[in-house]
Structures are given as structure tokens and as C-alpha cells.
N, CA, C and O atoms as CSV, one atom per row, in Angstrom:
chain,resi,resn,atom,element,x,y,z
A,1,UNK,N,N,0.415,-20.784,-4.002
A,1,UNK,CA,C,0.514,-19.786,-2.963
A,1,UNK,C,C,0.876,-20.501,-1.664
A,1,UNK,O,O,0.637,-21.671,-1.367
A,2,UNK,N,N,1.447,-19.644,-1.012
A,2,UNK,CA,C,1.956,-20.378,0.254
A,2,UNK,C,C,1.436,-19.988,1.545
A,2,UNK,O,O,0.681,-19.033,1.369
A,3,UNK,N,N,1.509,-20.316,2.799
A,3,UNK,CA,C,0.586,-19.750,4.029
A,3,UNK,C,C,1.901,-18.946,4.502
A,3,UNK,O,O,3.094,-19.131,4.266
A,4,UNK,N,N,1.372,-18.203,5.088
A,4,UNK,CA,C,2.310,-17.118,5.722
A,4,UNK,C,C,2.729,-17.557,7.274
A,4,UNK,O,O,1.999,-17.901,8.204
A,5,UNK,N,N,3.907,-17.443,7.219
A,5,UNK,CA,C,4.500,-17.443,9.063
A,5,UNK,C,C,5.047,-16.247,9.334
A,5,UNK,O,O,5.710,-15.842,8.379
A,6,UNK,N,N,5.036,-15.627,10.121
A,6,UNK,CA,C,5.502,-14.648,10.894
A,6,UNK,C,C,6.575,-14.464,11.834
A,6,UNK,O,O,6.789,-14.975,12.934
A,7,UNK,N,N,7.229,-13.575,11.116
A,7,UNK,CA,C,8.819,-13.555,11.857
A,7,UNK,C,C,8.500,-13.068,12.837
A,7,UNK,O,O,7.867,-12.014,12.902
A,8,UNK,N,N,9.060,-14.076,14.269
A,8,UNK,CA,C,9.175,-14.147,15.856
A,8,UNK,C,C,8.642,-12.471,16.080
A,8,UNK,O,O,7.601,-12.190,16.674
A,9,UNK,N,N,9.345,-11.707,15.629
A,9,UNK,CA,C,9.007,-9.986,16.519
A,9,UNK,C,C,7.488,-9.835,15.736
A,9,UNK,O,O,6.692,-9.649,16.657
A,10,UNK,N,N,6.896,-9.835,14.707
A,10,UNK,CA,C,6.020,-10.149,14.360
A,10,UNK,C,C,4.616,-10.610,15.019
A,10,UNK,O,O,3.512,-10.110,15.237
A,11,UNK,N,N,5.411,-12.093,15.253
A,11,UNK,CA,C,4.431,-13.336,16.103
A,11,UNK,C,C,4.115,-12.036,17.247
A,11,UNK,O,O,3.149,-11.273,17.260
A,12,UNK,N,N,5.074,-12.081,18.006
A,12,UNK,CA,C,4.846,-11.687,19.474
A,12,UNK,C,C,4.119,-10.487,19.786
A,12,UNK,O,O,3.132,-10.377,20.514
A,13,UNK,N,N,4.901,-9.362,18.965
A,13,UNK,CA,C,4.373,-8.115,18.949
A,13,UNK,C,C,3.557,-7.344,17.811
A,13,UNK,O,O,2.704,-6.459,17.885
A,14,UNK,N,N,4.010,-7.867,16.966
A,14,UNK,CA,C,3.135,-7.279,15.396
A,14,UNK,C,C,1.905,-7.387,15.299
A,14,UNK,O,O,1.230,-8.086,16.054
A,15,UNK,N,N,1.383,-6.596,14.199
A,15,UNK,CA,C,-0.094,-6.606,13.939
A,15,UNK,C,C,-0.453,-7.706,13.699
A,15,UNK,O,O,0.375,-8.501,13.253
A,16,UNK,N,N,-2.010,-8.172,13.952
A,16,UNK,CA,C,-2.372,-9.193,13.089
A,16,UNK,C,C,-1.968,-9.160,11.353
A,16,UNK,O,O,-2.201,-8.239,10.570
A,17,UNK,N,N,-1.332,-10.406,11.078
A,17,UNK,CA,C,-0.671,-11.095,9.819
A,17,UNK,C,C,-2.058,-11.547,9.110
A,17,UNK,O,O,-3.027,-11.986,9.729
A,18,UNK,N,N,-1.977,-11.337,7.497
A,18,UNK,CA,C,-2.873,-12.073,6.736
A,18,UNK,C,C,-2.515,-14.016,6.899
A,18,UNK,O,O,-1.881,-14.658,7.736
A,19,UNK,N,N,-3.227,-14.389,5.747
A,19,UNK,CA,C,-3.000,-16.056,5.772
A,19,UNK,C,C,-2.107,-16.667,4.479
A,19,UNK,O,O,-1.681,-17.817,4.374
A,20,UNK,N,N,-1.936,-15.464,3.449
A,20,UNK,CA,C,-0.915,-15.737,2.455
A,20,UNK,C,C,0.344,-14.663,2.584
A,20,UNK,O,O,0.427,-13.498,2.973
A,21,UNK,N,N,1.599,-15.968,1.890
A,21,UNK,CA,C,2.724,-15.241,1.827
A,21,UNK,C,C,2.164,-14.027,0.165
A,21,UNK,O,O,1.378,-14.197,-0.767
A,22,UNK,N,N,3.193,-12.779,0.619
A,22,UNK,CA,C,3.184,-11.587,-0.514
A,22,UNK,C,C,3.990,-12.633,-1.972
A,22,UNK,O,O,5.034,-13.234,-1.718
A,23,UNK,N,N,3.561,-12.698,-2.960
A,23,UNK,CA,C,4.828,-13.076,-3.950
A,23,UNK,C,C,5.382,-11.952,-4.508
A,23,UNK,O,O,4.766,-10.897,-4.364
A,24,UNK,N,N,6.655,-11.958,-5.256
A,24,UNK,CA,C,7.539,-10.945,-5.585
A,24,UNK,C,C,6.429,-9.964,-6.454
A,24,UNK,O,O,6.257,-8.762,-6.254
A,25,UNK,N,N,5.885,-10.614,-7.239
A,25,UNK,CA,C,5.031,-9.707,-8.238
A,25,UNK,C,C,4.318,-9.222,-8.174
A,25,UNK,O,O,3.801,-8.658,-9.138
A,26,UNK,N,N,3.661,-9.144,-6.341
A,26,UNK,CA,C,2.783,-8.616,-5.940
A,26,UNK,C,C,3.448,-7.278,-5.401
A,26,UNK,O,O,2.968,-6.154,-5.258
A,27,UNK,N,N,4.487,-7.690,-5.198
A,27,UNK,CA,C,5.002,-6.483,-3.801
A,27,UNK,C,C,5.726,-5.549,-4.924
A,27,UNK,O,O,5.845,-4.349,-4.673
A,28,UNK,N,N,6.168,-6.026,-6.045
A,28,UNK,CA,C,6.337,-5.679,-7.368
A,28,UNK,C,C,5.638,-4.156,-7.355
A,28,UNK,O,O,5.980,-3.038,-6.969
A,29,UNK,N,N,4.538,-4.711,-7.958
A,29,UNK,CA,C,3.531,-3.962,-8.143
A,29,UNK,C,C,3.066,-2.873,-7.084
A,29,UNK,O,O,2.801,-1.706,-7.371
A,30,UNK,N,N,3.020,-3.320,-6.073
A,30,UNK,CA,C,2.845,-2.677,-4.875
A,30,UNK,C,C,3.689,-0.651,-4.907
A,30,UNK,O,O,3.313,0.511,-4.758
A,31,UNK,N,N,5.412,-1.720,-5.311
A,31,UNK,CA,C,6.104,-0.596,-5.134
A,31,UNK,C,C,6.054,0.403,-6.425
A,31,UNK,O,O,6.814,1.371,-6.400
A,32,UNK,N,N,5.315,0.245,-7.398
A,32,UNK,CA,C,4.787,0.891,-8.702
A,32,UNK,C,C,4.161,2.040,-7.950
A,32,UNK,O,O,4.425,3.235,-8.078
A,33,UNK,N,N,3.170,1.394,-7.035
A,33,UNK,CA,C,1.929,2.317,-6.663
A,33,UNK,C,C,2.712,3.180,-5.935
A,33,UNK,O,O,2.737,4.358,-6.292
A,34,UNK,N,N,3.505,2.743,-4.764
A,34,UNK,CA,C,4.115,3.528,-3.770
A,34,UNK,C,C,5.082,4.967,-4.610
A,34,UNK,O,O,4.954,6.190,-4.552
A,35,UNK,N,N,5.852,4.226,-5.207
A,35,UNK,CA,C,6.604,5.487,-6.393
A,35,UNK,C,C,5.728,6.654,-6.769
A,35,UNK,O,O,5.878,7.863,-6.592
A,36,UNK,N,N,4.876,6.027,-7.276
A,36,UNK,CA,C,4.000,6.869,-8.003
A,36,UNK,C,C,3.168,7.932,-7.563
A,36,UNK,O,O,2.832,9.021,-8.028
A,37,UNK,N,N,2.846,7.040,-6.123
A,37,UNK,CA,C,1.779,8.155,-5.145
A,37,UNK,C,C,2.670,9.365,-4.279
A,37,UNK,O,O,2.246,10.454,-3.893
A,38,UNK,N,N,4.238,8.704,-4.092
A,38,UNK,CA,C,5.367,9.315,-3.554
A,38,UNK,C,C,5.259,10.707,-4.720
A,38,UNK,O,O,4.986,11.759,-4.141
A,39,UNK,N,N,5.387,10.799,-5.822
A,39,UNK,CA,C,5.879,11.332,-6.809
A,39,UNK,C,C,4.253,12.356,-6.727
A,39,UNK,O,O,4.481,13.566,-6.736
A,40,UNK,N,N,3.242,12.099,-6.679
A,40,UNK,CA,C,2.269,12.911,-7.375
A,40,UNK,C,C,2.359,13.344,-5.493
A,40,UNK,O,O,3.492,13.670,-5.138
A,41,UNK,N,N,1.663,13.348,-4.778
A,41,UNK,CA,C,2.057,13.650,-3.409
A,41,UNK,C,C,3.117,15.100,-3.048
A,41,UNK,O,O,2.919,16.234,-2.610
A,42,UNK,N,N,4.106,14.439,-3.435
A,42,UNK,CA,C,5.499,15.117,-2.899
A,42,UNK,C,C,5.463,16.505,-4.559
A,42,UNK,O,O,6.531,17.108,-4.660
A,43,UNK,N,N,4.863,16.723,-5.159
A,43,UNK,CA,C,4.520,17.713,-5.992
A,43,UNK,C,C,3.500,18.799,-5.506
A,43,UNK,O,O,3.537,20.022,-5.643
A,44,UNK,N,N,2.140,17.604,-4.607
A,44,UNK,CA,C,1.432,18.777,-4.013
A,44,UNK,C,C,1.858,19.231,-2.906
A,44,UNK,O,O,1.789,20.454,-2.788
A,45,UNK,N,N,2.476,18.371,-1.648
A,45,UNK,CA,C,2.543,18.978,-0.475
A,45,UNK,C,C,3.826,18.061,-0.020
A,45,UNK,O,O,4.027,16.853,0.105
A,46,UNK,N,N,4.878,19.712,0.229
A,46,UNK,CA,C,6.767,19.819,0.544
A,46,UNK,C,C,6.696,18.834,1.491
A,46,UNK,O,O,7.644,18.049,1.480
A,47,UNK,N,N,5.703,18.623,2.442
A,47,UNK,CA,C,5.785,17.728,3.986
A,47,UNK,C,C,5.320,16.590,3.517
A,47,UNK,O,O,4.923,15.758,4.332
A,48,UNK,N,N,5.267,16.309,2.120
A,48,UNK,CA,C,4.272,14.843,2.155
A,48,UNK,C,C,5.077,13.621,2.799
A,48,UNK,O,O,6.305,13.713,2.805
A,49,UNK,N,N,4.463,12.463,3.351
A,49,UNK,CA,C,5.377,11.044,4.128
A,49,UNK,C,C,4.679,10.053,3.865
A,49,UNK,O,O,3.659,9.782,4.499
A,50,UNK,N,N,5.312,9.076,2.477
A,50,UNK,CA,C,4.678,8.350,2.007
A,50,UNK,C,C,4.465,7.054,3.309
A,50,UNK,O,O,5.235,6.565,4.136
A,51,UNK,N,N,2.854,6.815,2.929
A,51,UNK,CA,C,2.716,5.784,4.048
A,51,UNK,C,C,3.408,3.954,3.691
A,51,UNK,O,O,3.695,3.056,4.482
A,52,UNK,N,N,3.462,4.007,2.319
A,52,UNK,CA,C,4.346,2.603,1.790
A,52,UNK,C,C,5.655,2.542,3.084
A,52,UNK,O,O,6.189,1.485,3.421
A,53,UNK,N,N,6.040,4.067,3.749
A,53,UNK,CA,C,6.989,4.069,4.675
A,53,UNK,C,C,6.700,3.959,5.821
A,53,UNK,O,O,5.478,3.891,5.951
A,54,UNK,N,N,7.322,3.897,6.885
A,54,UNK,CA,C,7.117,4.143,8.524
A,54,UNK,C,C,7.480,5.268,9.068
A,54,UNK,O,O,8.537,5.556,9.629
A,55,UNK,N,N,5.751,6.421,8.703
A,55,UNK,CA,C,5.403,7.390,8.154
A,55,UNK,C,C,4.739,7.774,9.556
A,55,UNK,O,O,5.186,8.661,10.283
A,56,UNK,N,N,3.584,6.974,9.850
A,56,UNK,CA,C,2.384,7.562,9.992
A,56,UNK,C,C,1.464,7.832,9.531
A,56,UNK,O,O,0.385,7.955,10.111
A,57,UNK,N,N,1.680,7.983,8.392
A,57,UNK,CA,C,0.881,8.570,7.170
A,57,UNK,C,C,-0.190,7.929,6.893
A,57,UNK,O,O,-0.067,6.739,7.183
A,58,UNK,N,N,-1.904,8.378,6.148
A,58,UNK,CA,C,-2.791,7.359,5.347
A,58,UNK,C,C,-2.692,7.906,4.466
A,58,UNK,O,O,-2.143,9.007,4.440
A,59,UNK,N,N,-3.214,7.297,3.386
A,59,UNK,CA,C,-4.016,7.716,1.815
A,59,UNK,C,C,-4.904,7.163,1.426
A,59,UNK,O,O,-4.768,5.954,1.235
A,60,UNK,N,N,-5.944,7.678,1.197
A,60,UNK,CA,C,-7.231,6.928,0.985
A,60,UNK,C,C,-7.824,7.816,-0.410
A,60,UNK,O,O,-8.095,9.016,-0.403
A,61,UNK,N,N,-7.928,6.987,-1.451
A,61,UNK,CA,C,-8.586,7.299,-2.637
A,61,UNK,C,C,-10.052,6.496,-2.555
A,61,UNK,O,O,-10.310,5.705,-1.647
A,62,UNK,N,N,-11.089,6.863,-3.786
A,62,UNK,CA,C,-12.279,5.925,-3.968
A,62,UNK,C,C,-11.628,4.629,-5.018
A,62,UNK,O,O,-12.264,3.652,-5.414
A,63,UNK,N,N,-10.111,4.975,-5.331
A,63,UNK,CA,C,-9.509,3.261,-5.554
A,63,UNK,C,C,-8.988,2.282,-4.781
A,63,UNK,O,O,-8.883,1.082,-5.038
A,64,UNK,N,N,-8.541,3.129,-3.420
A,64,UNK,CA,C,-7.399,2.027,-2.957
A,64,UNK,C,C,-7.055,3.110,-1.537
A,64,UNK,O,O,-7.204,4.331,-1.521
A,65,UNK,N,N,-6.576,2.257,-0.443
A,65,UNK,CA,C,-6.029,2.867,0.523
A,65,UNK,C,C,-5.093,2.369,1.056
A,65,UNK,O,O,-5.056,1.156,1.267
A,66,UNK,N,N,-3.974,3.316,1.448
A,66,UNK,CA,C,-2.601,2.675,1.912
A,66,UNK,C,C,-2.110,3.684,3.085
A,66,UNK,O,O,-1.971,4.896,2.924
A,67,UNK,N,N,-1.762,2.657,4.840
A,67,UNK,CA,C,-1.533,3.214,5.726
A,67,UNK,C,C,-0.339,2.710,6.439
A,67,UNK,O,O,-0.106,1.503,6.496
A,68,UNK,N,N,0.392,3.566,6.962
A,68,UNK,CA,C,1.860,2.874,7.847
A,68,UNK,C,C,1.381,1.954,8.617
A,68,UNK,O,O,0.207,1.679,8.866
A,69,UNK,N,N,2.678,1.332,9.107
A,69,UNK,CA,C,2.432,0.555,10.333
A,69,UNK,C,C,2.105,1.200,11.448
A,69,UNK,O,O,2.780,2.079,11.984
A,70,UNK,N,N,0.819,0.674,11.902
A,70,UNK,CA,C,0.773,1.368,13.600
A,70,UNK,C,C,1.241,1.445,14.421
A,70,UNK,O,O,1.474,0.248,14.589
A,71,UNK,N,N,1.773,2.039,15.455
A,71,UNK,CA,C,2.158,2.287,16.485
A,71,UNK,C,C,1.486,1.640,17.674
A,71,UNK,O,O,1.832,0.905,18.598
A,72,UNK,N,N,0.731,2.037,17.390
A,72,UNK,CA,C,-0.471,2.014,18.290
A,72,UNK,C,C,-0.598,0.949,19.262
A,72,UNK,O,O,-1.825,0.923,19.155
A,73,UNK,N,N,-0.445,0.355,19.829
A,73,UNK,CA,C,-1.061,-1.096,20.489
A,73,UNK,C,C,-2.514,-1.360,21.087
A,73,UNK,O,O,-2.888,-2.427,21.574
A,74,UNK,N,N,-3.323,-0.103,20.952
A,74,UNK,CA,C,-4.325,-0.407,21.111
A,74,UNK,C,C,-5.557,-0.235,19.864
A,74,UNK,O,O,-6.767,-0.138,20.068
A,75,UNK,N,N,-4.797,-0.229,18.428
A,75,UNK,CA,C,-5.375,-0.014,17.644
A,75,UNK,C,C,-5.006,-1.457,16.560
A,75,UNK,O,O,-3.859,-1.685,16.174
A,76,UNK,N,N,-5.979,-2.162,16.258
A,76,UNK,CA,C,-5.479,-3.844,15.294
A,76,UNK,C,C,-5.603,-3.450,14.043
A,76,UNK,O,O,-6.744,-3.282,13.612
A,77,UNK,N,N,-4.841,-3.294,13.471
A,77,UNK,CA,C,-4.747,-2.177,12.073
A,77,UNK,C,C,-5.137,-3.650,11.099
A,77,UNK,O,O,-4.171,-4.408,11.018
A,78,UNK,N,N,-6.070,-4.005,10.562
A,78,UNK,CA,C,-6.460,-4.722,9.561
A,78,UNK,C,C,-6.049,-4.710,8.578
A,78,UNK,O,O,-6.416,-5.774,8.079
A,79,UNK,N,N,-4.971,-3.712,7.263
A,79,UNK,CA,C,-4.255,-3.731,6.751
A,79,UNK,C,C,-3.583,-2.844,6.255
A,79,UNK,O,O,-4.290,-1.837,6.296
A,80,UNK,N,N,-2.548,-2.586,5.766
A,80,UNK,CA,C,-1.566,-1.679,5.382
A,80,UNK,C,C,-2.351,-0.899,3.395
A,80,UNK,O,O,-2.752,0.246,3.184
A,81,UNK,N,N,-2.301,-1.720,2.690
A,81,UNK,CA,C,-2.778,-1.536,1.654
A,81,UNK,C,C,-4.335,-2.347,1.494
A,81,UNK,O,O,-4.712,-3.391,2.026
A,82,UNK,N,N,-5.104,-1.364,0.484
A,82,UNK,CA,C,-6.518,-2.242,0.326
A,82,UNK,C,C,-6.905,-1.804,-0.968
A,82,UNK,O,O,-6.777,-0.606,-1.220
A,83,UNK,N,N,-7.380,-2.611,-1.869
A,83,UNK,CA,C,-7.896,-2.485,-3.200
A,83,UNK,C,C,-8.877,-2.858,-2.986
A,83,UNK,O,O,-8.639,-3.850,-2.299
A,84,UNK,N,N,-10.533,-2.731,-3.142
A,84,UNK,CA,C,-11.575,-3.885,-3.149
A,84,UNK,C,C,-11.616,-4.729,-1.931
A,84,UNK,O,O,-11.672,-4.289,-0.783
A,85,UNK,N,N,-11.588,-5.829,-2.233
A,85,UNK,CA,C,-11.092,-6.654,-1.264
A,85,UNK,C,C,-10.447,-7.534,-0.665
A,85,UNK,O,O,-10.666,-8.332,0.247
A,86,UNK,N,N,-9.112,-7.104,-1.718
A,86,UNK,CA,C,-7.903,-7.494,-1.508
A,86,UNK,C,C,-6.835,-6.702,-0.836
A,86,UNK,O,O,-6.385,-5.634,-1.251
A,87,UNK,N,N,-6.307,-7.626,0.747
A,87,UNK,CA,C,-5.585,-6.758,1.483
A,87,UNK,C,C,-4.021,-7.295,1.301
A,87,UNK,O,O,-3.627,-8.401,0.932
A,88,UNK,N,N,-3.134,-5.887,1.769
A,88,UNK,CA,C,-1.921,-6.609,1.943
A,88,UNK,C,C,-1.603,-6.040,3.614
A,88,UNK,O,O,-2.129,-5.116,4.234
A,89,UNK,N,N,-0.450,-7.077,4.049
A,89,UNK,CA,C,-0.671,-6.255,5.451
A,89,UNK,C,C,1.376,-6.535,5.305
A,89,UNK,O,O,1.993,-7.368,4.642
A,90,UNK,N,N,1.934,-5.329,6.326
A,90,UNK,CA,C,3.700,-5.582,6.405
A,90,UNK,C,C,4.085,-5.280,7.481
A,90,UNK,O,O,3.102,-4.660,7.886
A,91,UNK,N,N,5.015,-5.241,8.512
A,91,UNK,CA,C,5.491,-5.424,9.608
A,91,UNK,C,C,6.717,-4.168,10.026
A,91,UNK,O,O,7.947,-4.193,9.981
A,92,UNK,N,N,5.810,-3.191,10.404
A,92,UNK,CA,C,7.033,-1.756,10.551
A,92,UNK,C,C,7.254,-1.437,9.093
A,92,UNK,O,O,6.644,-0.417,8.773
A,93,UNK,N,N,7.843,-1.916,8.243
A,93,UNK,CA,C,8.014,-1.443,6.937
A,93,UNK,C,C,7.572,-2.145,5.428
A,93,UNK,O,O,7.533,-3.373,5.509
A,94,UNK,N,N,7.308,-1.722,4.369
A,94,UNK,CA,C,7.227,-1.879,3.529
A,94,UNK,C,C,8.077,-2.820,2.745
A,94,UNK,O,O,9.042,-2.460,2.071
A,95,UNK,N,N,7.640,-4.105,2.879
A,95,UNK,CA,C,8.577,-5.294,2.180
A,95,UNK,C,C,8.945,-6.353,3.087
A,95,UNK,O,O,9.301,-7.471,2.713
A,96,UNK,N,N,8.827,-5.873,4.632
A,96,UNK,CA,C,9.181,-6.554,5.724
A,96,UNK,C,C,8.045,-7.436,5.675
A,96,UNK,O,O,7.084,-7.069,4.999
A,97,UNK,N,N,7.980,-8.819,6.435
A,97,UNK,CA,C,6.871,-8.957,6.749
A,97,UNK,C,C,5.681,-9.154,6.224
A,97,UNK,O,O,4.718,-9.479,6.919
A,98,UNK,N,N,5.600,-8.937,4.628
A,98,UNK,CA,C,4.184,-9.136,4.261
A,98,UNK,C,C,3.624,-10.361,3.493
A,98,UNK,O,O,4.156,-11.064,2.635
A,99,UNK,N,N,2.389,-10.409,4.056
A,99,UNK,CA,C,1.379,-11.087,4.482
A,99,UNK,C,C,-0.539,-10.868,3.395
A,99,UNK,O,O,-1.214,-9.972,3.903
A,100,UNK,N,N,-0.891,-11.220,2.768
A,100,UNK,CA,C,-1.918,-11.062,1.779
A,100,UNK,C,C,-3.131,-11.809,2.276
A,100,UNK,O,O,-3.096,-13.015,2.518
A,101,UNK,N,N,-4.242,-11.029,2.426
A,101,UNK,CA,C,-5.372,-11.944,2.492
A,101,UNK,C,C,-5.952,-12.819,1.808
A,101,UNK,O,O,-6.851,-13.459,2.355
A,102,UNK,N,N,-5.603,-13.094,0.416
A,102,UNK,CA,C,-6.273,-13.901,-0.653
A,102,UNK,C,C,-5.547,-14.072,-1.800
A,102,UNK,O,O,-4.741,-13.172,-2.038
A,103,UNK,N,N,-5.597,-14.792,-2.417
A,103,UNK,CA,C,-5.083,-15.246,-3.973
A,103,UNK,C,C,-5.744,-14.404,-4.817
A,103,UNK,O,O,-6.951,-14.164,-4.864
A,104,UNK,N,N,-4.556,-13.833,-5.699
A,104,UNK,CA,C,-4.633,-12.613,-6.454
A,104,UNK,C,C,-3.799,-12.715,-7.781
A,104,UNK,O,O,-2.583,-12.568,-7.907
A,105,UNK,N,N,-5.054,-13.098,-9.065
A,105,UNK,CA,C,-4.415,-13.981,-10.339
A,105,UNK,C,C,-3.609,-12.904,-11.223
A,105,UNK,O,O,-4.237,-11.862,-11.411
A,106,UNK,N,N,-2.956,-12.939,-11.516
A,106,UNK,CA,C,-2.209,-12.283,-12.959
A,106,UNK,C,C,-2.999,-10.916,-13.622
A,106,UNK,O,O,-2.771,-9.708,-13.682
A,107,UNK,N,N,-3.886,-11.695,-14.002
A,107,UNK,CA,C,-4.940,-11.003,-14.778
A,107,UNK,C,C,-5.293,-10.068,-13.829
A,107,UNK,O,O,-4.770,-9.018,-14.202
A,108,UNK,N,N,-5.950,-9.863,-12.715
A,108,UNK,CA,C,-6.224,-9.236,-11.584
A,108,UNK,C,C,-5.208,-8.160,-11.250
A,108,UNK,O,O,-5.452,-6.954,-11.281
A,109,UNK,N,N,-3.848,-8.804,-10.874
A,109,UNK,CA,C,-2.996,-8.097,-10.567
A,109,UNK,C,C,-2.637,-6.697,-12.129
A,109,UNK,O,O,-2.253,-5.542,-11.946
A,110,UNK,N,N,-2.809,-7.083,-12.932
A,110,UNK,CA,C,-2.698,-6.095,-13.533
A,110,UNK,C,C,-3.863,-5.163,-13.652
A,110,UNK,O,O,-3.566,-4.025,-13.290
A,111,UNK,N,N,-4.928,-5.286,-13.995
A,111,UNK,CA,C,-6.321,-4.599,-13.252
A,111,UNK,C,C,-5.897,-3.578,-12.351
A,111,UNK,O,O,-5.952,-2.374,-12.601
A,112,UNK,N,N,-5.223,-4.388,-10.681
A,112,UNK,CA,C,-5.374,-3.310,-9.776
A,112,UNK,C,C,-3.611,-2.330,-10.206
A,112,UNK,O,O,-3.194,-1.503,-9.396
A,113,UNK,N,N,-3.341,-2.431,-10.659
A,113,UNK,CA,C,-2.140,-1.813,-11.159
A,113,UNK,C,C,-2.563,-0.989,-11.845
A,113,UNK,O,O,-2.110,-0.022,-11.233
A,114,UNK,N,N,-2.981,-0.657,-12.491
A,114,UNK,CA,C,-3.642,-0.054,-13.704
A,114,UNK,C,C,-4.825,0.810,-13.262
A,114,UNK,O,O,-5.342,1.831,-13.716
A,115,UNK,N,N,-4.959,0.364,-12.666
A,115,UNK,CA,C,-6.863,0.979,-11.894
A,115,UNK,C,C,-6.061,2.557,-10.634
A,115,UNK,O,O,-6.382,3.729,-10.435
A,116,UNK,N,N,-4.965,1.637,-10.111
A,116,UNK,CA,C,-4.562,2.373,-8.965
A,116,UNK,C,C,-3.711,3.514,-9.918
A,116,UNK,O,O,-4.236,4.624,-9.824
A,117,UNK,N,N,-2.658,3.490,-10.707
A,117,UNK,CA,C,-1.724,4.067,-11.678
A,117,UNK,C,C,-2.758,5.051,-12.518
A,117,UNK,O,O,-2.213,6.116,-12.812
A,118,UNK,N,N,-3.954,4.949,-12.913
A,118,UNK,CA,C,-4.943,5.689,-13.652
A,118,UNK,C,C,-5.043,6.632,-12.796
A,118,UNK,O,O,-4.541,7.756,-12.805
A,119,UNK,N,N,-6.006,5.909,-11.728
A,119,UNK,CA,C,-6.434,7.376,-10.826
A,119,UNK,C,C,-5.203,8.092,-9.973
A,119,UNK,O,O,-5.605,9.165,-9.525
A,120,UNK,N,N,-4.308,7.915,-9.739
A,120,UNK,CA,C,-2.842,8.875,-9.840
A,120,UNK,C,C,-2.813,9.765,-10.830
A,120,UNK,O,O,-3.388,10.847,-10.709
A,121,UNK,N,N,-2.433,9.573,-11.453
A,121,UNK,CA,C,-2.408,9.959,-13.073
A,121,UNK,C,C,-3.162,11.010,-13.466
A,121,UNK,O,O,-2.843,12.000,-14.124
A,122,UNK,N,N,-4.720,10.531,-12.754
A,122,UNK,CA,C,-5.394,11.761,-13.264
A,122,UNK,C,C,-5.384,12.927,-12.020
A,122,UNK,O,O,-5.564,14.137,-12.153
A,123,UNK,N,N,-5.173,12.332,-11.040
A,123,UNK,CA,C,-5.359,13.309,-9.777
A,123,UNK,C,C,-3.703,13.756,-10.059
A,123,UNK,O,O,-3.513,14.687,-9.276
A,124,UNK,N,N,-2.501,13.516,-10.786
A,124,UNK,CA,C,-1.657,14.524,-11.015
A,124,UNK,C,C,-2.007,15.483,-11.927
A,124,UNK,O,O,-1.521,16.609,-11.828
A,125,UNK,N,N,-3.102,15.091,-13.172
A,125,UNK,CA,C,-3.260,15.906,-14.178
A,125,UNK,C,C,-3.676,17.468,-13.711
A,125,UNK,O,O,-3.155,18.577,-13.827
A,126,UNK,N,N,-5.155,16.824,-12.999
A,126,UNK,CA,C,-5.340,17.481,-11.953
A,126,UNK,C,C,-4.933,19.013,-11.418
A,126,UNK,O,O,-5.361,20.165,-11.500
A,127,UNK,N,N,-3.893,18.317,-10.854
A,127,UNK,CA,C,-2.615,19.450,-10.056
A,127,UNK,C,C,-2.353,19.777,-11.065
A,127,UNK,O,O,-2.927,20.849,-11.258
A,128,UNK,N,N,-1.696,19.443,-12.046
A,128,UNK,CA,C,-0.946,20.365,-12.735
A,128,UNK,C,C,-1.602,21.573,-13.549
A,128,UNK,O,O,-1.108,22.640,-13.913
A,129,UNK,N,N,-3.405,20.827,-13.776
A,129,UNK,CA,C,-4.532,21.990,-14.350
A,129,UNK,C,C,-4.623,23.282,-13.287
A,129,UNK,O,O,-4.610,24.405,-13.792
A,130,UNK,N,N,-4.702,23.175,-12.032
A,130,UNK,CA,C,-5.003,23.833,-10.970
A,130,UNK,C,C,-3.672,24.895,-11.093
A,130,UNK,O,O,-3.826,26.108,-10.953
A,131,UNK,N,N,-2.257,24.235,-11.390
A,131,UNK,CA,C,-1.346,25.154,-11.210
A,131,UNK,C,C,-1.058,26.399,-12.355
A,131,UNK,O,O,-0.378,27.424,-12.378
A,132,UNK,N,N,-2.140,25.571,-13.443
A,132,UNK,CA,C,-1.723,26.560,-14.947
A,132,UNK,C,C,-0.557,25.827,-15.436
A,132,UNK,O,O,0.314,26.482,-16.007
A,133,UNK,N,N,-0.441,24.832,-15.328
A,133,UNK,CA,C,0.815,23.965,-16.185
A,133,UNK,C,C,0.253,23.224,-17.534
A,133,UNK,O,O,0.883,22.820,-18.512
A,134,UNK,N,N,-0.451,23.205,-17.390
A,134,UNK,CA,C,-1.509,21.713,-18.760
A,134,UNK,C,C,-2.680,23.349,-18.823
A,134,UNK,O,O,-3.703,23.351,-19.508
């Protein structure tokens, strides 16, 4: 794993940065979740704005929570995505910029993939029980 540096607009103006670089297979994964929550989301509500984007948007499950980049400058947004207690943090957008609080093994990474993709899954089933579809 590698330490993270922060691109100059970043440094100067961006949120506080984690201490590891994202690897591909993380951000991989990442964009699994984002699809997915885009997709069950944008079924319940026409206005939905996925926060994986530069949205505004939060989502907060009892698995995982994922919020845009802030605006804000008086708000130090601690991270963009959170599983447990593993954070990822990104810079205006999703892929830009990101930055991981901790080393996050294989084995793990599929766990939170799976953990996050389940409870989707069932909170689409969900919807679709509520609509008379299933």
C-alpha cells in the first residue's frame, strides 16, 4: 500500500485526505456499490442524486454510508464512504482524489462488497413487495 499525496487543489483547498492511496480494486468495488444503490434508488424516487456523484446527496444504511463532496468550508467532512471502520474519502468527485484510511485485505474487500450488495438487494426486494411486483 502506498501513502497518499494530494493533488495541489486538494492540498490547498480540499477536505481533509486519508493516509492511504485508493487501489484499483478498491474503487472497483466501490463503483459496484454506487451502480447498484444508483439503480435501487432511482426505482424508488424520479429525483434520486446518487451521492458516489457531486450530488449533495447522503445515504446512510445500518451497512454503510456514502456522502458527496462538501461544499461546505465550514464543515471537515471525515469521509465520503464508510463501512465499519473503514473509510474512503475523494475530492469533488468520485474517483478523483481518493484517499483510504487503512489497509483493506482481499478477503475483507469482498465481505464489504457482499455485505453492502445484500442489503441493496433486499431493500430492492423490498420495493418491489410494497409495489405488488414479487
Amino acid at each position: 500500500m502506498t501513502d497518499y499525496i494530494p493533488e495541489l487543489g486538494q492540498a490547498v483547498f480540499g477536505q481533509p485526505h486519508k493516509e492511504l492511496e485508493v487501489p484499483r480494486i478498491v474503487e472497483a468495488a466501490l463503483l459496484m456499490i454506487s451502480e447498484e444503490l444508483n439503480r435501487v434508488q432511482s426505482n424508488k424516487y424520479s429525483d434520486w442524486n446518487n451521492p458516489f456523484d457531486n450530488t449533495g446527496n447522503k445515504y446512510e444504511c445500518p451497512i454503510f454510508t456514502v456522502e458527496a463532496y462538501s461544499w461546505n468550508e465550514d464543515y471537515a467532512q471525515p469521509f465520503n464512504f464508510k463501512w465499519r471502520g473503514f473509510q474512503v474519502s475523494w475530492y469533488k468527485y468520485f474517483g478523483r482524489g481518493m484517499s483510504m484510511n487503512r489497509e483493506i485485505s482481499s478477503m475483507e474487500l469482498i465481505y464489504m462488497l457482499n455485505e453492502c450488495m445484500d442489503y441493496l438487494d433486499k431493500e430492492d426486494t423490498k420495493q418491489l413487495k410494497e409495489l405488488g411486483i414479487l
